[in-house]
Structures are given as C-alpha cells and as structure tokens.
N, C-alpha and C positions, 0 to 999 in steps of 0.2 A: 687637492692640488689644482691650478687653474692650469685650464688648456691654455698651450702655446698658441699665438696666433700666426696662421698659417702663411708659411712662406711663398709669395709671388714666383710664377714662372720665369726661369727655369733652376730657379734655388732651390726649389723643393722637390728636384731629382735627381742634381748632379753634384757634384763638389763647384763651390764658387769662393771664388774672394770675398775678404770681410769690404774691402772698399768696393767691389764693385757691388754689394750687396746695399750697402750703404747711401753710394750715389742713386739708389732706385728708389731708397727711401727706407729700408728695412733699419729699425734702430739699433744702435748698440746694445741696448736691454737683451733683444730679441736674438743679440748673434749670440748672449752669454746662456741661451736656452739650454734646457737638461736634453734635449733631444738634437742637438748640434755637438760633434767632436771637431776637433782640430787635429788632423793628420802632421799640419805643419802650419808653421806663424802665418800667420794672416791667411790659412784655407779654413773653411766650415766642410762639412759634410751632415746629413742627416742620416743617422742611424749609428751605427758601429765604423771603427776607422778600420780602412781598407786594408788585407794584409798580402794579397797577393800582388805580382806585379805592374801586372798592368792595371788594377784600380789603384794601386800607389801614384802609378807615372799620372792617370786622367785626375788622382786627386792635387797632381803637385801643378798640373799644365793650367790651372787658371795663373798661380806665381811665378812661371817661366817666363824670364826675358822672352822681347820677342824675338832674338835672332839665337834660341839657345834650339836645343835638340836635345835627347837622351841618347847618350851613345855608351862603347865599351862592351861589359859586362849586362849592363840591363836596355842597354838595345837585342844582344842576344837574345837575353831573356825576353823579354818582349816577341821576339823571331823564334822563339821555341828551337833555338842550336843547342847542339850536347855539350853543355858543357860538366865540366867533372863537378863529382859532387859538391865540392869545397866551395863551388860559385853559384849552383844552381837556384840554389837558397840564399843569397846574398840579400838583405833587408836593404841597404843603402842603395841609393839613386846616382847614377851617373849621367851627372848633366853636364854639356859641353857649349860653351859660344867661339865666339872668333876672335882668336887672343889681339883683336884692339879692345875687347872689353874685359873687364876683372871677371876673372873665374867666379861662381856663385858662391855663398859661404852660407852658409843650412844645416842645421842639425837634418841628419839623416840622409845628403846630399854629398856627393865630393862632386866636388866642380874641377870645371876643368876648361883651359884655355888654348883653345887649338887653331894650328897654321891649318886653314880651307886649301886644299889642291883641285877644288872641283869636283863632282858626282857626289857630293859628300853627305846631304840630307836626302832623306825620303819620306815618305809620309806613310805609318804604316796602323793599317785600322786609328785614322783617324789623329795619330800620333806622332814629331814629328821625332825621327831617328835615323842614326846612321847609317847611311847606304849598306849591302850587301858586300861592297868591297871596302868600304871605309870599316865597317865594324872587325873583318877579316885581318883587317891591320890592326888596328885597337888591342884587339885580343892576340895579335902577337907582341903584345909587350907584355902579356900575364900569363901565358901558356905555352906550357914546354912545347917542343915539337910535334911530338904524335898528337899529340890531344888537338893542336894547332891545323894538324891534318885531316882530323878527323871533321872539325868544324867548315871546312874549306870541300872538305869530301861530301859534306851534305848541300853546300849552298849551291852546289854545282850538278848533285845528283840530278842523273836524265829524269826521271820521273817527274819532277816538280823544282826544274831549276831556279835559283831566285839569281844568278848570274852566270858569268864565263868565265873559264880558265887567262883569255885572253885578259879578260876586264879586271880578274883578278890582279894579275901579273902587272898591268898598265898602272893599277892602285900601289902596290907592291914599288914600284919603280919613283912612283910622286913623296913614297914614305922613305926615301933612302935618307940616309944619316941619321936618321932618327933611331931610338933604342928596339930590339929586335929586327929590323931591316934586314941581318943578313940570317935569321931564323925564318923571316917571311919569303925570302928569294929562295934561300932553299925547301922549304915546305913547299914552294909554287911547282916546284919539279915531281913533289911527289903526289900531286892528288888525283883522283880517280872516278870518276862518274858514274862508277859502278859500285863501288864500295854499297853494303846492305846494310853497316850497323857502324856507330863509333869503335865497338872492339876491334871489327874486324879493319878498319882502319888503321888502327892502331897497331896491330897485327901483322899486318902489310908493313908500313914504319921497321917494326920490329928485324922482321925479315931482308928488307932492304938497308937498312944500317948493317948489316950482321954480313951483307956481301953476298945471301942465299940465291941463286939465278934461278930462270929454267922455269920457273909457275907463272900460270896466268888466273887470271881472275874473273869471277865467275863463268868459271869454264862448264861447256854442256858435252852430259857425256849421254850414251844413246844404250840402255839395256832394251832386253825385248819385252816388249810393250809398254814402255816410259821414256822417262827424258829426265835425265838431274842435272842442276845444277850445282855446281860445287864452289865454294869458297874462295879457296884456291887450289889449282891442279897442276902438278910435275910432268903433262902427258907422255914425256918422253920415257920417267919410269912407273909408271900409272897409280902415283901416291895423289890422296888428297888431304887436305886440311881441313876441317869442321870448326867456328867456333860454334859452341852449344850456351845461349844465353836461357837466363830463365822458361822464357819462352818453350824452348826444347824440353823442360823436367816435367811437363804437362804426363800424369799415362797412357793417353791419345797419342799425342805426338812423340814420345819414346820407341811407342810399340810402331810408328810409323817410323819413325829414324833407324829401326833394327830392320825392317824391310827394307829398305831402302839400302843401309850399308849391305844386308847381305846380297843383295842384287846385284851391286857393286863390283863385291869382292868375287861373283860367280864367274864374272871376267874381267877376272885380274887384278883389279884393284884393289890400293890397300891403302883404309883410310887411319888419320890421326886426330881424335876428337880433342879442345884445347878448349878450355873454360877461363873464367877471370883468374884465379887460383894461380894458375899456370903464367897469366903475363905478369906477374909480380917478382918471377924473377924470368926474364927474361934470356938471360944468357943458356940458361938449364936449359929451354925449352929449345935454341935454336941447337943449340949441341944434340937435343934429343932428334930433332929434326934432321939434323944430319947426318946422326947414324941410320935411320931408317933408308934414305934418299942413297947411302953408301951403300949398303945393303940391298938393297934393290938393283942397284945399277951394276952389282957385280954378278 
C-alpha cells in the first residue's frame, strides 16, 4: 500500500478544513486519504474521529461561523459543571450565533440563534463559549430546579469561583421573558458558595422547598481535639445531616466517618446519614427529618 504524502503544517496535528487545506495546496486525492476521518462535512482529522467533548468542539471550530460560540449543554460540558447524567454524555454540539444569522444546520450540531444581552462569549482553553452566566441561563431552560442550583452552586463556589451571585442575577434579569426566566430568578435566591457536592445542593433545594428552617451549612462544630464540619447542622437541636456519596463507602473513610460520628454524638449530637437512594423520593425523607428534629426538640 503507498505511503500517504505527508500533510503540511499545521494539518498534520490538528483537525483543519478540507478548504482551508486545499487553498494551501493539499489535493483532493489526498484529503480522500485512509488516514484522514471526517468528524463532520468539510472537517479532516488524522487519526481516529474525536469522541470526547472538547476534541469534538476543537474538531468542529475550523467549520464555525465566525461569530458562533458553543454554548448550552456542551459549553457546560466543556466547563466540566454537574450536570445529571442524561446530559453529561450528550454526543451533539451546541452551537449558537446572533439570531441576525441563520442558526447552523449539521448533523451532529443543533444550532441555535440567540438574542446577545452582552458578557455573553468567553473564550475558554482556547475555545470560544458561553460565559459563566450566559451558560447558567441556557441550562435553565433544560434543567429542573435543584439540578439548576446545583450548577450555579458550583460556578459560584468560594474555592474556584468562575463568577458572582451578583453577575449571575444581572444575567438572570437580561434573560427575562424568555422560557425558564422565572426558574432562573428563583434558583438565584437559592444558591450558596458553600455547597461541597451537587447532591448536597440539591439537598439543600430539597429541604428549602419542603419549608425545613433552623440549619446552616457547613457548620463547624468543636470536639476535643478536632473540628468537623457538617453538611448541614440544626445547632439549636444538635442534629446533623450527612450526604454519604461514593466517596464515603471507601473502608478508610468508613472506619473514619464512624469516629468522627461517635465523637459527635459523645456531645450530644445526633446525626442522619442520606445517600442518592434516599433523594429519590424526596417527601419520605423530609418527613423523616422532621420527626427526628420533633423529637429532639421536645
């Protein structure tokens, strides 16, 4: 079999268009090569076609209008936000321009043709995608509430914020009339900078739709010689909540969660471990929660 002749920089490392490959001189023969895929119409790649997200988006960015962006669902993804399983894996691309131009039309692509309010593109590892509070919006027109909070709970978390409560809220206000608008206003009230996991966001959600007072979150409580932090904490009657995510079923970390709880309970407290299991139904468990919480306080 004859050697393919070798492709000019920089086609022979990145995904490139068959026109721009062309206008450099590279023949058509040569783009129909056994060692060139096509991800999508008029892209090449050499090698295998790209299946994770972000080498989808860099092999689809030579065929992007130039005033498009990836937004929605796979700017998330892109931003590595929680979303629920059902999205996280989502194959298609969502790409967006400025509805004076035609949405894109792509196999493997929904397009989509969007009113700009301003802060709306960012540029992220190289790529260009919906802001921090643009995408926030986006995904409240596909994501119930909690889940919607939990996403907003991260973008905001202290540790590695990627924006503000403020900026969110400001974005929130530019997307009014539009569909989810009033899921996005109220999600804006509930999110928190402290939240440690999407369950426990969602958790939170739970508990505040259901009317539960009286907890604060990540509360620190003082045994002798430690310091825990708890979930959320009732201090008034010294109940605490745990979610236990995989993370926690380690035999290290087990055998450390059972110190820690009895430490706990040596003064006073009394905690209530809650798993995924448990927020599937929902109503059971706040019921549960509030007999305990009844129960203590009498």
């Amino acid at each position: 079999m004859p050697t393919s002749q070798p492709l000019p920089e920089p086609f022979n490392r990145e995904p490139f268009s068959s026109a721009a490959a062309q206008a450099a001189g590279v023949s058509a023969g040569r783009l129909r090569g056994a060692d060139l895929r096509s991800p999508f119409h008029g892209v090449r790649v050499v090698g295998e076609i790209p299946v994770d997200v972000l080498s989808r988006c860099r092999a689809y960015a030579p065929r992007m209008p130039a005033n498009a962006f990836f937004c929605s669902i796979t700017a998330a993804q892109v931003m590595a936000l929680p979303l629920p399983l059902w999205l996280q894996n989502s194959a298609e691309l969502h790409v967006a321009v400025p509805s004076s131009t035609r949405a894109v039309k792509r196999v493997g692509i929904v397009g989509h043709a969007v009113k700009l309010v301003g802060g709306d593109v960012r540029s992220w590892d190289g790529l260009p995608i919906s802001s921090p509070e643009r995408v926030w919006c986006e995904l409240g027109q596909v994501l119930p509430l909690a889940e919607l909070v939990a996403v907003g709970d991260r973008l905001i978390h202290w540790r590695h914020p990627l924006t503000s409560v403020s900026s969110l809220r400001n974005m929130v206000r530019k997307f009014a009339g539009r569909r989810g608008a009033r899921t996005l206003s109220f999600a804006s009230t509930l999110l928190h900078n402290r939240s440690e996991s999407p369950r426990e966001s969602i958790l939170r959600v739970i508990l505040v739709l259901a009317g539960v007072e009286g907890f604060e979150v990540n509360f620190t409580v003082q045994v002798p010689g430690a310091a825990y932090r708890l979930d959320f904490a009732f201090p008034a009657v010294k109940v605490f909540l745990e979610y236990q995510g995989e993370y926690h079923f380690t035999v290290e970390q087990r055998r450390a969660d059972m110190s820690r709880r009895s430490r706990l309970e040596a003064i006073g407290w009394y905690g209530i471990e809650i798993n995924s299991h448990d927020l599937r139904d929902p109503g059971e468990l706040v019921d549960r929660i509030r007999r305990v919480l009844l129960r203590r306080s009498s």
